[in-house]
N, C-alpha and C positions, 0 to 999 in steps of 0.2 A: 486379547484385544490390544490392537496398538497403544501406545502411551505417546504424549505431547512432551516430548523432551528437550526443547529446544533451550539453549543458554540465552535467549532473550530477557527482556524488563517482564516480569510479571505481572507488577503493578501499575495498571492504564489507568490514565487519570485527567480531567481538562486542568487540575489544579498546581500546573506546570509553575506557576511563577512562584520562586521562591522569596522565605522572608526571611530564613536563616541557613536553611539549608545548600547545603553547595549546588551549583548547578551543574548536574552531567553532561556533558557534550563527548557526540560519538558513544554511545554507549558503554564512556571507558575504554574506550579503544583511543591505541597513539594514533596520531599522525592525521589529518582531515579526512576522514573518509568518505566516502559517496555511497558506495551500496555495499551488501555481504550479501552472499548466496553463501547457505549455511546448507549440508546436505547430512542428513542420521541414516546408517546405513549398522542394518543388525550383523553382530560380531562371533565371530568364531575365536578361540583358543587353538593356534597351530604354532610348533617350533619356539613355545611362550612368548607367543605377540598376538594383539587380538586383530584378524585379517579382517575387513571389512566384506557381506558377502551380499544382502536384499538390499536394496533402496528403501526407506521408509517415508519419507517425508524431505521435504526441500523448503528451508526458511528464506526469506527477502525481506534486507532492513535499504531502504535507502534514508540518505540525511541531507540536508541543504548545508552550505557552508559555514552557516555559523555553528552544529554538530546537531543540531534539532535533528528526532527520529521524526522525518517526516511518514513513512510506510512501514508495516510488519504484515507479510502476510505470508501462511503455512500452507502447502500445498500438496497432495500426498501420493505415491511411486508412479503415477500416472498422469501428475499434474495437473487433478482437478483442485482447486480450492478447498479446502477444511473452516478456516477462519483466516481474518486479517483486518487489519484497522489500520486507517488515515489521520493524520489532524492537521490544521492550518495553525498556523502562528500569528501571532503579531507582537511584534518585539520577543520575548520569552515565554508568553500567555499562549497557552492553546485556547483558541477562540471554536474551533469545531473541530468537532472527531466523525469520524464516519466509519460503522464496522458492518464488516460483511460475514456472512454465512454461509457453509455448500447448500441451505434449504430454502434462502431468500435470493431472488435476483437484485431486489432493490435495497439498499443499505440503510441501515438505524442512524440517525442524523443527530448530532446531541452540538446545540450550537448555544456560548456563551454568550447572555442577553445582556447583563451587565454583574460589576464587582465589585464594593466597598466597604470598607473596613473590617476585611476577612470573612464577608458573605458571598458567595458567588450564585447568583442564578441561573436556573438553563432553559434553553426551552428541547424536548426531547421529541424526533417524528419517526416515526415508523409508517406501512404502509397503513395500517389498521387505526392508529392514534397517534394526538399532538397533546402536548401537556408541560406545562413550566413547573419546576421546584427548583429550592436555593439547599445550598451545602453551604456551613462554615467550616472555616480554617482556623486552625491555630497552629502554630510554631515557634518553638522554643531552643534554637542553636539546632540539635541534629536528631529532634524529633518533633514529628508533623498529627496534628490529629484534625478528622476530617468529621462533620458528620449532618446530618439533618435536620431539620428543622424541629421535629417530634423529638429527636432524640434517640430514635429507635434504630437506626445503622449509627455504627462506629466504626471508623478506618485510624489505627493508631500502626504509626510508620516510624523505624531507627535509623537513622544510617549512618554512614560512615565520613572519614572530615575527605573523601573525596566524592561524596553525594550516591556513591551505593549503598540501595536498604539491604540492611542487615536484619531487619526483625519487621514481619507485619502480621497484624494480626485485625480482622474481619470479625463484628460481633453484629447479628439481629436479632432483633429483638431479646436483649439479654442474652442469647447461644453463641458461640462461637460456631463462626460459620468453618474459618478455616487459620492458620498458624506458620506463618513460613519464616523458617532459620537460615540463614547466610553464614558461610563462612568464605572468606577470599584470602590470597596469596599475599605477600608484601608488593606485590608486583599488581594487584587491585585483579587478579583472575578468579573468577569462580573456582574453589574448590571442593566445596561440600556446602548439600541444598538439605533442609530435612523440615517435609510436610506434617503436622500433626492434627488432631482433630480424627473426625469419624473414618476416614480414608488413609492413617501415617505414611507416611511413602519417605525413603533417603537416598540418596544419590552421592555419587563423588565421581571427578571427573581429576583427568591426568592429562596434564599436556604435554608432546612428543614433539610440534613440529612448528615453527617460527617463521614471520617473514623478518625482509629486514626492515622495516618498521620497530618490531618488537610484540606484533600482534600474533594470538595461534593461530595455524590453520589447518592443526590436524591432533587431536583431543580423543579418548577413550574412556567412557561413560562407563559408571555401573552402577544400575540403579535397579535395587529390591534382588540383585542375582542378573539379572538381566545385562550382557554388556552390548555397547557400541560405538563404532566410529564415528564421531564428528569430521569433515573436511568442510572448509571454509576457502572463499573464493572473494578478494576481499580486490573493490578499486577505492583508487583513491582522488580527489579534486586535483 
C-alpha cells in the first residue's frame, strides 16, 4: 500500500495565531516563496545512488506574501486528488479551513466564530451536518496545548525557537492516539521523523540538491526500508 510521505506540516490547525510561539512563514523555507510542487517518486539502488523510477504522489503548497500556507493538496501518479486543505487568514488567525477528500465532491468547512482569552470557537459543515464547539489554548514560550471543552481531546505541541514542532503528541479520551518526533538540521531541514503509538513508522531523509535560494530540491527518503526521491519545483513572489 502507498504511504503519504510528503515533508509537509503535519500538524493543521485553525489555532494559527500565536502567543509565544514563533511564527512560521514559508514553511521554513528562505526566501518568499509562492508555491512548491513537491513530486515522491519510488527509488531504486544503482551505481550507489537511489535513481528515481514510478511517480507516486505530487504535493502543492502555495503561500500569499506574507509566508501564510494558504493551500496543501496531495494528488496521486495520475493526478486524481487523495486529500488537501485551504484556510483563509486574517491578519495571522486562520479564520476558515476547507478540506477536501478523493470520496467527497464537497469540502468540510471549519470556520472561526469568534476568540477570547484563549478560547476559540468553531462552527463545523459538512454536507450531512453543521455544529459549533470551542478549543482552548494555552502557550507557554515553545510549547502549545490545545484542547476541549470536556477535556477529552488533547493536542500538546514542542517546537523549536524557529516555530518547527519538534514533538506532538494527540491523546482521546485518555489513549494516545498518535506521537510524532522531529529532528531537523542546523540549517532547520527535516531530517529524521519517527511515528510511535499503534502504527511506529521512522523515516530519514538526505538532501543532495539546492537552489540558489538555499532551499532543497531534490532529497532521498527512507522510510521503514523503503527508499525515495523527492524533487521539488519551487517559485518564488
Amino acid at each position: 500500500m502507498k504511504k503519504l510521505l510528503f515533508l509537509s506540516i503535519a500538524y493543521v490547525t485553525l489555532l494559527s495565531c500565536t502567543q509565544g510561539v514563533p511564527s512560521l512563514k514559508f514553511d521554513g523555507m528562505f526566501g518568499d516563496v509562492q508555491s512548491v510542487r513537491e513530486s515522491k517518486y519510488e527509488a531504486v539502488e544503482k551505481f550507489g545512488e537511489a535513481i528515481p523510477e514510478e511517480l507516486e504522489e505530487v504535493l502543492i503548497l502555495e503561500f500569499d506574501k506574507k509566508g501564510h500556507l494558504l493551500k496543501n493538496f496531495v494528488y496521486d501518479d495520475e493526478g486524481d486528488l487523495i486529500y488537501g486543505w485551504e484556510q483563509v487568514y486574517d491578519g495571522d488567525v486562520v479564520i476558515q479551513s476547507k478540506n477536501y477528500g478523493w470520496r467527497e465532491k464537497e469540502p468540510v468547512v471549519t470556520d472561526l466564530i469568534s476568540h477570547d482569552k484563549g478560547c476559540y470557537t468553531y462552527k463545523f459543515t459538512s454536507k450531512d451536518t453543521t455544529y459549533s464547539y470551542s478549543q482552548n489554548l494555552f502557550e507557554d514560550k515553545l510549547y502549545r496545548k490545545i484542547t476541549d471543552t470536556e477535556g477529552t481531546s488533547v493536542s500538546e505541541i514542542w517546537f523549536n525557537k524557529k516555530g518547527q514542532f519538534v514533538e506532538q503528541k494527540e491523546i482521546r479520551n485518555g489513549e494516545l492516539v498518535f506521537w510524532i518526533i522531529r529532528k531537523y538540521s542546523e540549517q532547520g531541514m527535516l531530517t529524521e521523523e519517527e511515528l510511535r503509538g499503534d502504527y511506529p513508522n521512522r523515516r530519514t531523509i538526505k538532501y543532495t540538491e539546492f537552489d540558489t535560494k538555499g532551499n532543497w530540491i531534490t532529497a532521498i527518503m527512507f522510510d521503514d526500508g523503503d527508499a525515495y526521491v523527492l524533487k521539488r519545483d519551487i517559485k518564488y513572489w
